[in-house]
Each structure stands twice: as structure tokens, then as C-alpha cells.
C-alpha positions in Angstrom: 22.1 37.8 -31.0 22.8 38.6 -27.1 19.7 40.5 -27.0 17.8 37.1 -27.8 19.9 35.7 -25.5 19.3 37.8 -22.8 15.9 37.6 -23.0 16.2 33.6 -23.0 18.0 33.6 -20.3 15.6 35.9 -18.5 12.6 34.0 -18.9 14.6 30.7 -18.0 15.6 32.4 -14.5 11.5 33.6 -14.2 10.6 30.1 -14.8 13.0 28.6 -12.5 11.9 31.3 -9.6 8.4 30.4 -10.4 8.6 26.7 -9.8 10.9 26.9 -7.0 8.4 29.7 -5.5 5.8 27.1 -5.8 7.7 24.2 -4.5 9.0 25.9 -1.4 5.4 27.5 -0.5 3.4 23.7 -1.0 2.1 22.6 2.0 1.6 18.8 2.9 -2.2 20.3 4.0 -3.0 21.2 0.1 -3.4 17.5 -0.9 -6.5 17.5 1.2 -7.4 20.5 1.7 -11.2 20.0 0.0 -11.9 16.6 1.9 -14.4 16.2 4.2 -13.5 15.9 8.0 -13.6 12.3 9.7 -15.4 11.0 12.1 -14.7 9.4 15.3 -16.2 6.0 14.6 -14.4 5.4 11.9 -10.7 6.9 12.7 -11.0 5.0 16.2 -9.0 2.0 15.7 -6.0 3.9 14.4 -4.4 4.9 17.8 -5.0 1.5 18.7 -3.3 -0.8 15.7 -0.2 1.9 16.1 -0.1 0.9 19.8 0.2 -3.1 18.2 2.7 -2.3 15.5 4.4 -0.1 18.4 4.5 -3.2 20.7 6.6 -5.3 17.9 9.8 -3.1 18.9 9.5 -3.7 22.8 11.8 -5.8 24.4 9.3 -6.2 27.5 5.4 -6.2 27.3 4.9 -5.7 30.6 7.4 -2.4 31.1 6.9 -1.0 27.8 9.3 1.3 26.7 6.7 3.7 24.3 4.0 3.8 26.1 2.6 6.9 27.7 -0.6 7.7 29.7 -2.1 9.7 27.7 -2.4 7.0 24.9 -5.6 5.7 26.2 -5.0 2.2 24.8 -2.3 -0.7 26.5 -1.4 -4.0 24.9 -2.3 -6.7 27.2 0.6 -9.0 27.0 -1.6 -12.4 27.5 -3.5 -11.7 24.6 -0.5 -12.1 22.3 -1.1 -15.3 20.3 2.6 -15.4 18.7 5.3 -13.3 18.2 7.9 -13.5 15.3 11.6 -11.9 15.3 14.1 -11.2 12.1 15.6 -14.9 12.9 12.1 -16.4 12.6 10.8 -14.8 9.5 14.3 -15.3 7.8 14.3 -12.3 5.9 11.0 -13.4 4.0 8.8 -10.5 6.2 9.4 -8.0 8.5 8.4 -8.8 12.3 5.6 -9.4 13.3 2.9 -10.2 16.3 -0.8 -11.9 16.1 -2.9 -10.2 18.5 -6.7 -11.2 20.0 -8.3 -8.4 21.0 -11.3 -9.8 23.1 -12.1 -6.5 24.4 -12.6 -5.2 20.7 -13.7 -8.7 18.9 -10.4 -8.3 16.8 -7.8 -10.4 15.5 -4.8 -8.7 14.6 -1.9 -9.2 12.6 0.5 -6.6 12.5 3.7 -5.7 10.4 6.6 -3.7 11.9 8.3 -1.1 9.2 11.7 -1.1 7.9 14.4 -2.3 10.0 17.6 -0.1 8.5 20.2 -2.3 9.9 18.7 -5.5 8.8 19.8 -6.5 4.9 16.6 -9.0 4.5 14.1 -5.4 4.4 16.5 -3.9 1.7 15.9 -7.3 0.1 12.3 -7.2 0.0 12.6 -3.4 -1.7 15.0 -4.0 -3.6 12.8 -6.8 -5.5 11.0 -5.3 -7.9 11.4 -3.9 -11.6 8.2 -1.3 -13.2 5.7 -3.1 -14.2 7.1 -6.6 -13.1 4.3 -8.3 -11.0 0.8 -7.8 -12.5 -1.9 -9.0 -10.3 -5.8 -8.9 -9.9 -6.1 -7.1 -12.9 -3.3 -4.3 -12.1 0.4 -4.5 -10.8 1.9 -4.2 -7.8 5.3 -4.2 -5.8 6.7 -7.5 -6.6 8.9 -8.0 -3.8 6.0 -7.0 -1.3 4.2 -9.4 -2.9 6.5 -12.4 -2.6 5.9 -11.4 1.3 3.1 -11.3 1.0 2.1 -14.2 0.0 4.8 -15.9 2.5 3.2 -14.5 5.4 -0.2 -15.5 4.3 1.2 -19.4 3.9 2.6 -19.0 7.3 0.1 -17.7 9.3 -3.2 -18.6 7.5 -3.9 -21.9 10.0 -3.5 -19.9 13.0 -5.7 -17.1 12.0 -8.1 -19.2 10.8 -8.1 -21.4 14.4 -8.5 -17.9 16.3 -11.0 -17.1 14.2 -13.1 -20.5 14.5 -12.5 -20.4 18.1 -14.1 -17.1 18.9 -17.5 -18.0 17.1 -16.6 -16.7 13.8 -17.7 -13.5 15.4 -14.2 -11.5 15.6 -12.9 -8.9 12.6 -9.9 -9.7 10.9 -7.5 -6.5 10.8 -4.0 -6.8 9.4 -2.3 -3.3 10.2 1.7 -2.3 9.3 3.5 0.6 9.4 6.0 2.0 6.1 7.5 -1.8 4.6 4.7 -3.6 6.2 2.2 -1.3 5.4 2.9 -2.7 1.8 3.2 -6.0 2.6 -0.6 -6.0 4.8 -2.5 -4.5 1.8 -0.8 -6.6 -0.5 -1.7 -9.4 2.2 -5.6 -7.8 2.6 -5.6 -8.1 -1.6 -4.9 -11.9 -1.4 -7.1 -12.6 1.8 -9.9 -11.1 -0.3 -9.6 -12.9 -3.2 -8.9 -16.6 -1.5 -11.4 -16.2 1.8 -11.5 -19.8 2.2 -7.6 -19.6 3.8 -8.9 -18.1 6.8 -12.2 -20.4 6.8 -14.5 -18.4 4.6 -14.4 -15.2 6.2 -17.3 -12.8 5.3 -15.3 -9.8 3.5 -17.1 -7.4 6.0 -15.0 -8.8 8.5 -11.5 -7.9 7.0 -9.8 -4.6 7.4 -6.3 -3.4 7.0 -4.9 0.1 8.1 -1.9 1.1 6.6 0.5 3.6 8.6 2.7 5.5 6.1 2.1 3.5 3.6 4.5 2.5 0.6 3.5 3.1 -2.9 3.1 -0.6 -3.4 -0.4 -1.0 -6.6 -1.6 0.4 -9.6 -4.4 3.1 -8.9 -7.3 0.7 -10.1 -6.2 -1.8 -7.1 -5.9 1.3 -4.7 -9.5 2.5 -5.6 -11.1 -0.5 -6.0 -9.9 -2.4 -2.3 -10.6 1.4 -1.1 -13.7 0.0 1.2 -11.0 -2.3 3.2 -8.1 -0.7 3.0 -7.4 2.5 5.1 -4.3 4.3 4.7 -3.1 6.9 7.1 -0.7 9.8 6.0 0.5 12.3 8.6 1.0 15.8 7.2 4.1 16.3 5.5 5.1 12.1 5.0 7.3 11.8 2.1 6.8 7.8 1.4 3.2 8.0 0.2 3.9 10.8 -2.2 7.2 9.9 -4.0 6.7 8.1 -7.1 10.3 6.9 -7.7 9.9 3.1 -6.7 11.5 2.4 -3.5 14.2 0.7 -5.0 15.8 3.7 -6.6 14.9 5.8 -3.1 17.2 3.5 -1.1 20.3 2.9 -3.9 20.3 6.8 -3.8 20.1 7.0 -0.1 22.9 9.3 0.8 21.7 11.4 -1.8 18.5 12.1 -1.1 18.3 16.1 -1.5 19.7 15.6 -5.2 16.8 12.4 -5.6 14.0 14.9 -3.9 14.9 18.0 -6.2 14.8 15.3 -9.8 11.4 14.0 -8.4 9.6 17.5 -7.7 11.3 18.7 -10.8 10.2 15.6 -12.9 6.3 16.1 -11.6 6.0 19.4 -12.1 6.2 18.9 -16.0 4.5 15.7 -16.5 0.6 16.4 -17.3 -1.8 14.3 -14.7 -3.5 12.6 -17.8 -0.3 11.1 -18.6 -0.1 9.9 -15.1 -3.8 8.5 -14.3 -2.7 6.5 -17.7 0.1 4.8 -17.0 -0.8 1.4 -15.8 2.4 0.1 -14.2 2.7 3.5 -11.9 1.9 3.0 -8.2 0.1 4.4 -5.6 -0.9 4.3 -1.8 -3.8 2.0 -1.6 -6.9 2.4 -0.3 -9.0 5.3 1.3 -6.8 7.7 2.6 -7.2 9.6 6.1 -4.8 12.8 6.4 -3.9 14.1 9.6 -3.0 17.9 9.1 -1.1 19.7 12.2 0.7 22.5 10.2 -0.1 25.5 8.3 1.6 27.7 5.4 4.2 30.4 6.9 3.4 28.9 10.6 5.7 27.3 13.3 5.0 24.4 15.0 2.2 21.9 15.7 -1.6 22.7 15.3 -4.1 20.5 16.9 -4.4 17.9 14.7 -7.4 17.6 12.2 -7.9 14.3 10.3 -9.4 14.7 6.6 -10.4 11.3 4.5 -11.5 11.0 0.9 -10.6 8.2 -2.0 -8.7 10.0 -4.3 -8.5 9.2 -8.0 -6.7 12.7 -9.4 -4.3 14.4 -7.5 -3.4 11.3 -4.8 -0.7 12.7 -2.9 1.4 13.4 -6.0 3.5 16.1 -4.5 6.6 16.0 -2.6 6.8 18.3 0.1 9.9 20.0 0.5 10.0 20.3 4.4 12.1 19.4 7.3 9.3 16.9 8.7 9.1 14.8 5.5 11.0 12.3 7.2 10.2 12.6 10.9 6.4 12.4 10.0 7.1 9.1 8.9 7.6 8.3 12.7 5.1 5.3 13.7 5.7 7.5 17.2 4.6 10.6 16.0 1.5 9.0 14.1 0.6 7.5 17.4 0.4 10.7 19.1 -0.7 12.8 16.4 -3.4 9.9 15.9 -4.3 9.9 19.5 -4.7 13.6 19.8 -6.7 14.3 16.7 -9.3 11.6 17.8 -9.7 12.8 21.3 -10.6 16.5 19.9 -13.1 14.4 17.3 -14.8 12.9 20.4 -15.2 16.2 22.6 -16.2 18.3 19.5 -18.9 14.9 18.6 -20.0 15.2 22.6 -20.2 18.9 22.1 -22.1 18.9 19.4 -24.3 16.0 19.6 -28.2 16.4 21.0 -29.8 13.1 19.8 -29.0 9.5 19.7 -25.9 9.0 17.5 -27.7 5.5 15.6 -28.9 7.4 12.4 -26.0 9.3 12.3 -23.6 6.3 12.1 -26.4 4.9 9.2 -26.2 8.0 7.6 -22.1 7.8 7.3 -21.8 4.3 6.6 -24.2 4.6 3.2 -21.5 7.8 2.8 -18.7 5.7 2.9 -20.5 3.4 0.5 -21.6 6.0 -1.7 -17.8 7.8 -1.8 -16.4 4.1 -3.1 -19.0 4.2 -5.7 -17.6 7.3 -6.7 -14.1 6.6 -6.9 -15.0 3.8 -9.1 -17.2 5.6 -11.4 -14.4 8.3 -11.1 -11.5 6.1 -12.2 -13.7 4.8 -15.0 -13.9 8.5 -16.4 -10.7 9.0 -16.2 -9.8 6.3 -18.2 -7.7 4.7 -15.4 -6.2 1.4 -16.9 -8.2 -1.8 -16.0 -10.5 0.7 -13.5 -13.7 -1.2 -12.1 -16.8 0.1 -12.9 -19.4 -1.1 -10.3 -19.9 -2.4 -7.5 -21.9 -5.1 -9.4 -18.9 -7.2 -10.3 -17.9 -7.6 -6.3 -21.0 -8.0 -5.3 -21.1 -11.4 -8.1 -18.2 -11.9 -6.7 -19.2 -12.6 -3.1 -22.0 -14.1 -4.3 -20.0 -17.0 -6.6 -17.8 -17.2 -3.0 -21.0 -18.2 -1.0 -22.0 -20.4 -3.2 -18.8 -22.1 -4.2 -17.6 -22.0 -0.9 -18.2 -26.1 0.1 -16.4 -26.8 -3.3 -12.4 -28.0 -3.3 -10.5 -24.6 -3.3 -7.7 -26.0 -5.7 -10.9 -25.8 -8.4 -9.6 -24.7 -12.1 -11.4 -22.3 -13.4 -9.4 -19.1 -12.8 -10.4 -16.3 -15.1 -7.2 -14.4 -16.1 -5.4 -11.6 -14.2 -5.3 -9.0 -17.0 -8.6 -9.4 -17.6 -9.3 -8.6 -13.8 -10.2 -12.0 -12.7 -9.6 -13.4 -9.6 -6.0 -15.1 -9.3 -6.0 -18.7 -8.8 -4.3 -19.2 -5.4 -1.7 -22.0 -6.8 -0.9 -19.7 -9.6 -0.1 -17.1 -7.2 2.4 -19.1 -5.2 3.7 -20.8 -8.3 4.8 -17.4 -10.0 5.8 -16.2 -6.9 8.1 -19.1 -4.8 10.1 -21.8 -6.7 9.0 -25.4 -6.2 11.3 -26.2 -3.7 10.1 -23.0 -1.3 6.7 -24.2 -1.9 8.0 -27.6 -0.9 9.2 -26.2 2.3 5.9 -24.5 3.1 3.9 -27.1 2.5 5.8 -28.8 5.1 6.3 -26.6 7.7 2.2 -25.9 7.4 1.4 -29.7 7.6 3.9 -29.6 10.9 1.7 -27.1 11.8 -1.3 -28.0 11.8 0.0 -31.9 13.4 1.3 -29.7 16.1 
């Protein structure tokens, strides 16, 4: 009897020593390590969006507190449309600033991340049960959501006036770092689906870039909005990878080596199948662009590679036990990681480069296109929960929205959300907001457009 015992307890201590071996040796670089390299075209606008989200936290414009020469890029302080504090958002959304970049042709909205001293963010977490909000056909972060839609009710008149003022010409970008990275795809999702707010905006036209982003929609919404939505993930970031909803993260707070250790624990024994085919589980959304800066059994910083794919298996499920899980959540250090990793993109492009760059852009968009494609078909195999199949049903889908788009907006015929059909804007709001907050922003919209 203690023989069988020992032997028990022998394999129980090899198994332990095993997965800890593994844990402690995973590096944040493994979750991309066979994605191909970006380009500089298309990580460009990175530096600059965390230079907007950046400028929501200084107290003067003109003497700005973050900024550094070597960041290329300066927020010009007359181009600021509006500008909106804790006390104006009343704990509906983070802060948040409405940009016009004419140098660019860009209109930008961007979301600061969480403020930890300010209850209203916990409140926006904190709202949110598994599986609560279903939405377009998946589910997503309820409380994100809620601000979502907010923001959109707010703002949608004076986006859509910038927009119709620049010749319909200018790109749409909504960027946010950690909290409002959530709330911004979310925001993207409902933009999408109800183009008329903004004055019909063509869908080419709409972007959003996610900076650390929250786990905040079901893997069918994160793969199918994968051609708007960018998500940026530096290195070792522990918010994209945790699955524990961010409720649970912040109640267990000042226990968060005991919450790390259940979560690594907890994922190393439950199959990826089982995973892909839950419906209600959340991930990052969109296509996902990895800067990598460290290496296994290395210290310090590397220069910074950036590696982009859309991930249906195996998106950033890990936890990394490291000491720069948390600091590589830094909207700082993904500025200047950001910035460094697309200045070595442009002097290896210029390097390498012996002919005019037009094909080669051609070339990479119709690989972008053909990567989405992919990730759908992908999903589909996998037998993701409510995956889309082809790009046939979006392109029907901007094709009803051209043709319905003189017709009354508050039209009827909404096709259900389980089914995958596209949500009915009142419906939205009416699920969302009581009557008497929709009362209220009905209002304060009609004041604004009076004013």
C-alpha cells in the first residue's frame, strides 16, 4: 500500500515539475512565433493613434508632458474638435478627445484606458455576467457595450458634421487603449452595422486600433470584424490573454499571483476544442499585430519586431508568467516600442526596396483580403459557434446598405441577432438604456444639433 503510494505521489510531483517547467519557460514571443512579419504601410498609424490616446492624459497641449523627440508624430492642439473629462462623460465612458487630422485625412475618436482611482471605470467592468449580452450573432462584454452604445448617441452628430464637412473624403478611426479599447471595437461593431449615424459612411472608411485590448466578443465577432479592427499586443501583455472576465480580475485584485496561478493552471487542462466551442467565451477582437522585443533565457529589450496574423486556434490563450505582464500594458511603452519597431520596418523597406513600391502595396492588400478569408473559412472548420462563412454575406450586406440607404433608418425589418442578422438600432438602445436614459439622450442630441 505505500509502495502504490509512493509511486502516486511520485508521478503527481513529475507532473507538477512538468507543467510548472513549461509555464516558467513560455515566452509571450511563442503566441506568434509562425506569423508573417508586418509591413510598414499598414503598422503606420499605430505610433500615431497612441500619441492621440496619449494626449487625453495631458493637462497642457501645447507643453506636453509625454512627448519625446524621437516620436516622430505631435498632436496639434487646434485640430482638437472636443475634448471630454470624467465630469462630462459621468461615468457612462472613459475620457475621451475627437481629433481632425487634416494632415492624414483622419477623424479620430479616441478612448483613454482605465482610470484606477475613478469608481465609474470599475462600473463599466464590473457590468457584465457570461454570456449576458448577445449581439450581432455572438456575445460580447455587456457593460462595454452599454458604453458603447452611449458614446455612439453622444458623439454620432458631430462625427458625422466633421465628416460632411471635409468632403466625405476623411477615414473614420476610433482608437482606445485597455477599457477603451473595448469600448471602440464594441463602438466600430455598432458604426458598422448602423452607417447611416455617421451619414452613410462607406465601410472602407472606418478603422479602429485597439491598444491592449480587453477580451471584450465571442471569437466569430473577433474574426469576422478582423478587416476593421486592429488589435495591438506588446510582448508579454497579460489583458489580451487572460480569459477570466475582467470582472473577476479586478474583485481579486490584491490577489492577483493566486488568480494568475488558477488561470494558467485551469488552461493547461482544458482541450482547445472545448474552447473554440464555447460560444459565450471571449476574445481580443480583430487582426492582431504582436510586437516581440524579448527572447527565452535573455535580458532586456531586443529591437522590436512586429508579427500580424488573424488567429482562430491558439489566440493568445496563454498567460505569461513574467515580470512585464503588467508594465507591457503601458500605453507609454506601446508608444515607444510602436515607434521603434516601425522606424526599423522603414529602413529595412528602404534597404531592401529596388522598384516602385505600387505593386507591392496591391500585392499586400489582396493578402490581407485573402488572410480574412481564411480566418473565416477557418472558424467555420473549426466549428466556431455562429462563425461566418464568406465574405458573400458582407458583401449583400453593403450592398442592401447602398440601396436602402435613402429609406427612414427606424425601418422594421430587423432579422434576429442569433441568427446573425443585423441588430435593429432602436432595439439596441432599448435593451441597453431604460426609457428614461433614452429620454435624456434624445434630448441632449436634439440640443445638439439646435446648437
Amino acid at each position: 500500500m505505500s509502495a502504490s503510494c509512493g509511486v502516486v505521489e511520485c508521478v503527481l510531483v513529475l507532473g507538477c515539475a512538468r507543467w510548472l517547467w513549461k509555464r516558467c519557460t513560455y515566452v509571450g514571443g511563442y503566441d506568434s512565433a509562425t506569423w508573417p512579419a508586418a509591413t510598414a504601410d499598414e503598422f503606420e498609424p499605430i505610433p500615431r493613434v497612441c500619441r492621440l490616446i496619449l494626449a487625453i492624459y495631458e493637462p497642457d497641449l501645447r507643453n506636453p508632458t509625454y512627448y519625446t523627440p524621437a516620436a516622430g508624430y505631435r498632436v496639434n492642439p487646434d485640430w482638437i474638435v472636443k475634448r471630454v473629462s470624467h465630469q462630462d462623460t459621468l461615468g457612462h465612458a472613459p475620457p475621451y478627445l475627437i481629433y481632425a487630422d487634416h494632415h492624414h485625412k483622419e477623424i479620430v475618436l479616441a478612448v483613454r484606458g482605465l482610470n484606477l482611482a475613478k469608481e465609474s471605470d470599475y462600473k463599466v467592468l464590473l457590468d457584465n455576467r457570461l454570456g449576458q449580452q448577445m449581439f450581432d450573432g455572438g456575445y460580447v462584454h455587456h457593460g462595454l457595450l452599454k458604453s458603447a452604445v452611449w458614446l455612439l448617441n453622444r458623439e454620432s452628430e458631430t462625427l458625422k458634421r466633421l465628416w460632411e464637412e471635409n468632403g466625405k473624403e476623411y477615414e473614420m478611426v476610433f482608437a482606445g487603449h485597455s477599457l477603451g479599447s473595448g469600448v471602440v471595437s464594441l463602438l466600430t461593431i455598432l458604426v458598422v452595422n448602423h452607417r447611416e449615424r455617421l451619414g452613410g459612411i462607406p465601410k472602407d472608411k472606418i478603422r479602429c486600433y485597439a491598444l491592449a485590448p480587453a477580451r471584450c466578443m465571442s471569437l466569430n465577432l473577433a474574426v469576422k470584424y478582423a478587416n476593421v479592427i486592429h488589435s495591438v499586443v506588446l510582448q508579454d501583455d497579460f489583458l489580451p490573454r487572460t480569459p477570466t472576465p475582467l470582472e473577476d480580475i479586478f474583485k481579486s485584485i490584491f490577489c492577483l499571483p493566486c488568480l494568475l496561478f488558477l488561470v494558467c493552471l485551469r488552461d493547461t487542462f482544458i482541450p482547445e476544442g472545448r474552447k473554440l466551442r464555447d460560444p459565450r467565451r471571449l476574445y481580443a477582437p480583430g487582426r492582431m499585430y504582436h510586437i516581440v522585443e524579448r527572447k527565452f533565457c535573455r535580458c532586456g529589450r531586443f529591437p522590436p519586431e512586429v508579427r500580424t496574423a488573424i488567429p482562430v486556434d491558439g489566440r493568445f490563450e496563454h498567460i505569461v508568467l513574467s515580470c512585464n505582464a503588467t508594465s507591457d500594458h503601458g500605453i507609454i511603452w506601446i508608444e515607444r516600442e510602436a515607434e521603434k519597431a516601425l522606424q526599423l520596418m522603414k529602413e529595412k523597406s528602404s534597404e531592401t526596396v529596388t522598384v516602385p513600391p505600387t505593386e507591392q502595396k496591391f500585392e499586400r492588400l489582396k493578402t490581407i483580403e485573402k488572410e480574412h478569408k481564411d480566418a473565416l473559412e477557418r472558424a467555420v472548420s473549426l466549428n466556431v459557434p455562429h462563425a461566418v462563412d464568406s465574405s458573400e454575406k458582407e458583401a449583400s450586406d453593403d450592398n442592401e446598405d447602398e440601396s436602402s440607404g435613402s429609406e427612414n433608418k427606424n425601418v422594421s425589418t430587423t432579422q434576429s441577432n442569433a441568427s446573425g442578422g443585423r441588430p435593429n438600432w432602436d432595439e439596441v438602445v432599448e435593451k441597453l438604456l431604460n426609457k428614461k436614459e433614452t429620454e435624456d439622450l434624445n434630448v441632449e442630441r436634439d440640443s445638439n444639433v439646435t446648437q
